[in-house]
VOGU-3710 file (C-alpha; in Angstrom, 3 decimals, decimal comma):
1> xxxxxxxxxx> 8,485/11,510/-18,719  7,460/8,408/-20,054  3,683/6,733/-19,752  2,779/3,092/-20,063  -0,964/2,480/-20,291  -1,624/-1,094/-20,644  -5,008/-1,546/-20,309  -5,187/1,137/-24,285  -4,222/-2,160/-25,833  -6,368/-5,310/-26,224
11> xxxxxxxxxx> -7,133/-7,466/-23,745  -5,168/-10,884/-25,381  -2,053/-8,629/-25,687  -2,038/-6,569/-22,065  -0,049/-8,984/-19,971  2,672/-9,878/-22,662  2,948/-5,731/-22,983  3,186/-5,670/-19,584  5,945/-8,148/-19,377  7,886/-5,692/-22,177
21> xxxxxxxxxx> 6,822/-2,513/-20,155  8,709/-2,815/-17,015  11,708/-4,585/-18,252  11,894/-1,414/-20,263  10,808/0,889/-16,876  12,880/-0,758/-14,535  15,504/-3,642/-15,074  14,974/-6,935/-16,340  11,877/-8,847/-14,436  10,048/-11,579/-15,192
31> xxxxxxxxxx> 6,204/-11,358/-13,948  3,832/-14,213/-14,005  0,124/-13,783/-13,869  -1,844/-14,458/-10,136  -5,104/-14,928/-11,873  -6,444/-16,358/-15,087  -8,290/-14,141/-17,221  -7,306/-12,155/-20,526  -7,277/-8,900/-19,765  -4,333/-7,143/-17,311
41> xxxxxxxxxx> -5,171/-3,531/-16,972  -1,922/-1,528/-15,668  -0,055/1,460/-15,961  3,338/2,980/-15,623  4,941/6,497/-15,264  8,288/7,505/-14,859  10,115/10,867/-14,555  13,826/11,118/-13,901  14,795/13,458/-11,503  18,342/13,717/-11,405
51> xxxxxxxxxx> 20,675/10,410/-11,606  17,070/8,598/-9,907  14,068/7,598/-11,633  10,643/7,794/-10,028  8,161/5,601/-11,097  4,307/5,532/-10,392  2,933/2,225/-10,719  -0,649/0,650/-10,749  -0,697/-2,718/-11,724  -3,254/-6,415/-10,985
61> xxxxxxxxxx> -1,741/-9,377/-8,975  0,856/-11,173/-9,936  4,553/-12,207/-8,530  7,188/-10,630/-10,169  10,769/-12,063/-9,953  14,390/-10,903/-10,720  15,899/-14,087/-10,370  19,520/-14,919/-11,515  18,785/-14,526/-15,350  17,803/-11,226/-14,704
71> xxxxxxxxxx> 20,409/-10,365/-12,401  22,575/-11,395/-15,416  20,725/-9,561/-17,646  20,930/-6,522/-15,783  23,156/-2,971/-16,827  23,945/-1,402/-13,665  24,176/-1,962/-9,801  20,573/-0,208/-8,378  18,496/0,085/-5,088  14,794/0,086/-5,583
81> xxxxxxxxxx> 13,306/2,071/-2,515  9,505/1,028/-2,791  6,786/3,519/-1,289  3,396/0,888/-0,952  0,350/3,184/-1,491  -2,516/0,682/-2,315  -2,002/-3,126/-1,944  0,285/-5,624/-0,146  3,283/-6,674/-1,513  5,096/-9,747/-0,269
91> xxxxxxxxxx> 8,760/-8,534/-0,821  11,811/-11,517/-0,257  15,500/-10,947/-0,752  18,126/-12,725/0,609  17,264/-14,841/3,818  14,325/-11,664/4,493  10,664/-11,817/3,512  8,041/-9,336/5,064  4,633/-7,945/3,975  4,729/-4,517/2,808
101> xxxxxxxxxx> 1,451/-2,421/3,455  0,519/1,261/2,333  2,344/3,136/3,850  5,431/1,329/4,457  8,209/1,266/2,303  11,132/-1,062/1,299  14,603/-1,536/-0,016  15,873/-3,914/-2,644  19,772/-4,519/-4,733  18,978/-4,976/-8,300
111> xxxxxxxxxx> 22,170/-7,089/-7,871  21,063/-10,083/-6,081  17,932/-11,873/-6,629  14,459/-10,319/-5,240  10,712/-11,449/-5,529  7,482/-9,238/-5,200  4,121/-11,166/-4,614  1,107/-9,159/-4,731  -1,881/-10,879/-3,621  -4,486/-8,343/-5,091
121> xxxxxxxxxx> -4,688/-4,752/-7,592  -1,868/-2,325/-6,238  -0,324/1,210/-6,600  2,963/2,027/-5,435  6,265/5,052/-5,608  9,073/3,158/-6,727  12,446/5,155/-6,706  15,777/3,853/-8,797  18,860/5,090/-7,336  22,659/3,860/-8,409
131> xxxxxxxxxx> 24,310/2,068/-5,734  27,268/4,779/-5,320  24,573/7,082/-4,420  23,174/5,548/-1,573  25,970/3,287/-0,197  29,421/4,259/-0,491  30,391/1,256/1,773  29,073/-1,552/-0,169  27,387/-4,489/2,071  26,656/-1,935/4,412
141> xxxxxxxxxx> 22,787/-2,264/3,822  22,957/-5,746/3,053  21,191/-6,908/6,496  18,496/-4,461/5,969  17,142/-5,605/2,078  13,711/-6,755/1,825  12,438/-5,428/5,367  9,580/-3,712/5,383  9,850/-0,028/7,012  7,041/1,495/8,821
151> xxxxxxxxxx> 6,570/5,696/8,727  8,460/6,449/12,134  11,324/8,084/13,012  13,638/8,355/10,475  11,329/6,362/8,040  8,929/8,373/8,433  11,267/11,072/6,569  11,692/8,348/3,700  8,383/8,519/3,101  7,569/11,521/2,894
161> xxxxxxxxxx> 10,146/12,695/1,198  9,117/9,882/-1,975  5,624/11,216/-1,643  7,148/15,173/-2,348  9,780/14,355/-4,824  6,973/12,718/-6,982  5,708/16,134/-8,149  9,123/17,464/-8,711  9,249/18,718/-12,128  11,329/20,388/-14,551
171> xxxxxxxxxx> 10,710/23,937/-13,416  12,638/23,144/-10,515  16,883/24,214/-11,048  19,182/20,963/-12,228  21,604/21,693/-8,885  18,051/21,723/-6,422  16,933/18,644/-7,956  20,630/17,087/-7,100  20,141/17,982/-3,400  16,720/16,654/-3,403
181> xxxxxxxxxx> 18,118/13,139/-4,361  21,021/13,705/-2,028  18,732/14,099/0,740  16,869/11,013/-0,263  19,164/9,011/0,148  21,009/10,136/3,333  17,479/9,141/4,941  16,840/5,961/3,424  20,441/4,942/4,150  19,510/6,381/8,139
191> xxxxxxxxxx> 16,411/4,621/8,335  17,516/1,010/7,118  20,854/1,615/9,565  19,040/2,732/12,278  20,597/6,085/12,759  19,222/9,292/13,628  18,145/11,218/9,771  20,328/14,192/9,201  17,861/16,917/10,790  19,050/20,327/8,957
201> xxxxxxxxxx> 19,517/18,954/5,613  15,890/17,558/5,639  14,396/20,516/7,564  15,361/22,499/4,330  13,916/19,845/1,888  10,548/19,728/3,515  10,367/23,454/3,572  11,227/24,291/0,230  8,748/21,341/-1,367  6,086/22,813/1,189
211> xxxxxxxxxx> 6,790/25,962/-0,083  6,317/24,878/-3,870  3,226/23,001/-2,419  1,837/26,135/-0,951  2,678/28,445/-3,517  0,670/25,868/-6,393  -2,688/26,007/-3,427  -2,689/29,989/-2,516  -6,469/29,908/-3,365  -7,301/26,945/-1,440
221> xxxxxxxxxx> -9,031/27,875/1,928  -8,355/24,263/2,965  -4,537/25,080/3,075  -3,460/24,666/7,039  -0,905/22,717/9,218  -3,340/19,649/9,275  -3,741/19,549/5,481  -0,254/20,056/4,677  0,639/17,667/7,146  -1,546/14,784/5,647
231> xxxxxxxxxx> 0,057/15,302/2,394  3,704/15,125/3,437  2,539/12,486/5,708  4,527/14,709/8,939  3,639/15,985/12,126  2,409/19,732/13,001  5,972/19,240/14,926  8,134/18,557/12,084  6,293/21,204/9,979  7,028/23,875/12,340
241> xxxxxxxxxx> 10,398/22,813/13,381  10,996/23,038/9,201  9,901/26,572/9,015  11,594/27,665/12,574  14,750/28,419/11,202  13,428/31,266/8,673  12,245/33,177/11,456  8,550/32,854/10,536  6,279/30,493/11,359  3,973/28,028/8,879
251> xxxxxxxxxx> 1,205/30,299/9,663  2,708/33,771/8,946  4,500/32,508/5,914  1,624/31,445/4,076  -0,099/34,221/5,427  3,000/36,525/3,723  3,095/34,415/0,493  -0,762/35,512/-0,430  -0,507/38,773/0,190  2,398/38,962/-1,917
261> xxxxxxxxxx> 0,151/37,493/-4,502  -2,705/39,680/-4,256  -0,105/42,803/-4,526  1,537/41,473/-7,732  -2,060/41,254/-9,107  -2,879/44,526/-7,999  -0,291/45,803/-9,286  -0,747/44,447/-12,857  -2,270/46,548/-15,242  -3,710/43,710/-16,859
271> xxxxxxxxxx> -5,506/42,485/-14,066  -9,159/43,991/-13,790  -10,993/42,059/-11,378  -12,092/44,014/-7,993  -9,795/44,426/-4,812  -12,252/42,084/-2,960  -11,860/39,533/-6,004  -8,087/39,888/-5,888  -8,521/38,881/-1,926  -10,665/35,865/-2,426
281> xxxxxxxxxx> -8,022/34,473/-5,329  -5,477/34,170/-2,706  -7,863/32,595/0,102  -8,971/36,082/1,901  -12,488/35,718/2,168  -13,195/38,888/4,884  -12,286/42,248/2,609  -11,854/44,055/6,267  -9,276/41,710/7,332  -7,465/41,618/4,220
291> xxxxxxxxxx> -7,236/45,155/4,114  -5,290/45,449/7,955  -2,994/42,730/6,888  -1,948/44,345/3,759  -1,575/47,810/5,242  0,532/46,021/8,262  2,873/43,884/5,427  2,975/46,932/2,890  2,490/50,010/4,706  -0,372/51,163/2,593
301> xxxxxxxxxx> -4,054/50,379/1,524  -4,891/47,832/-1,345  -6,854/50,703/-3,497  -3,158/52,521/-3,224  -1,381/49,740/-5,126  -4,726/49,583/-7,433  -4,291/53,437/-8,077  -0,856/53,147/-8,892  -1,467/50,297/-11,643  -4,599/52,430/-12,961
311> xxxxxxxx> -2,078/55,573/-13,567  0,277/53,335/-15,145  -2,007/52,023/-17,483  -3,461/55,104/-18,741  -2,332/56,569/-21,799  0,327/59,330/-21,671  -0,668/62,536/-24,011  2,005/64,470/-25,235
//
């Protein structure tokens, strides 16, 4: 991981650093300023995932241009795939220019020319994946550069997908972090062909980053369909078509997941907090209904698993 905070340096020097900072992020760029004014406040974050690099980017307005020199300049054939989150951005390649608003995203080949004009401050997901990666049939996505692509069908998969694979991090196995990317870019290469997203392969991404999601949030009382939703920007019908396959609804498997957690804690010796503490750690808030769920998952009562770490704990005489 790698963190670019422009506006730490003084004002007179932010928008040369800034020139340096994403030719060293990205690929070669030139950006020239949209407003007069010293100062040029910005920031940049990247984390590699696998052969990709995410960046998060927050940045003033400007037009920023990788024009022939650049293209020259540049080590490596690329797609950008842009996630907008704050901000238009006027994107042109080729013969196509459209307006890309939060929300949407867009495509762009690091080896032909492309422009970005932003007409005020913006944020945005920008993902770096080698051309063998997401086009084995070169000129295949030619026609489709520089559109921007809304959060339907198979876009919205794209998107939500860039929004998940953001928090990705190094806990997460090299080989699962492979098939994340994988599944990235089958659906940005369905979405800007118009074809159908690979269901089953994406089913099983969502899940398991929804999982990870849930799992980091067990405490949260907030947690439901129409939360998790807004954060992987999907509908209640994609969530629970995700989770249909392993036999247990979004519902049931969160409600599985904390009372897993509350039994691992009760069954720590270390842990000393009360049985109705436990409960509320893990979002259970009425100690009544706690109890019948854990005696219908477990077979037994709470203060049984409780008992059992107590006796454990105590010291053995000889």
């Amino acid at each position: 991981m790698a963190v670019w905070d422009v506006a730490a340096r003084p004002d007179r020097e932010q928008f040369g650093y800034w020139h340096e900072v994403i030719c060293q992020a990205f690929v070669p760029l030139t950006p020239s300023r949209a407003e007069r004014g010293t100062g040029f406040a910005a920031r940049v974050e990247t984390r590699p995932l696998h052969r990709v690099v995410r960046a998060s980017i927050a940045s003033q307005p400007q037009r920023t241009a990788h024009g022939p020199v650049d293209v020259a300049r540049t080590d490596g054939a690329y797609y950008f795939v842009n996630l907008q989150l704050a901000g238009r951005c006027e994107a042109r390649q080729g013969r196509t220019t459209s307006v890309v608003e939060p929300g949407q995203f867009t495509v762009v080949d690091t080896t032909e020319p492309y422009w970005f004009d932003f007409d005020g401050p913006w944020r945005m997901l920008s993902y770096r994946l080698p051309h063998e990666l997401l086009d084995a049939r070169p000129g295949l996505l030619a026609p489709h550069l520089g559109r921007n692509r809304d959060a339907t069908g198979a876009g919205g998969v794209v998107t939500a997908l860039l929004a998940a694979l953001w928090d990705v991090d190094d806990t997460t196995p090299p080989g699962a972090r492979a098939d994340l990317e994988l599944a990235l870019a089958s659906a940005v290469s369905a979405a800007l062909a118009g074809s159908p997203a690979p269901r089953e392969p994406l089913r099983e991404v969502l899940r398991a980053e929804v999982l990870r999601y849930v799992r980091a949030r067990l405490g949260d009382r907030s947690l439901s369909v129409a939360t998790v939703c807004r954060r992987f920007a999907v509908s209640p019908r994609t969530l629970h078509a995700a989770f249909a396959d392993g036999g247990a609804t979004f519902a049931t498997t969160v409600r599985r997941l904390r009372l897993e957690r509350c039994a691992a804690l009760l069954a720590d010796p270390a842990v000393t907090g009360t049985i109705t503490e436990v409960a509320a750690s893990a979002g259970f808030d009425d100690p009544a209904s706690f109890a019948r769920a854990f005696r219908r998952e477990f077979g037994c009562a709470p203060g049984d698993v409780r008992r059992g770490a107590r006796i454990a704990r105590a010291p053995r005489t000889i």
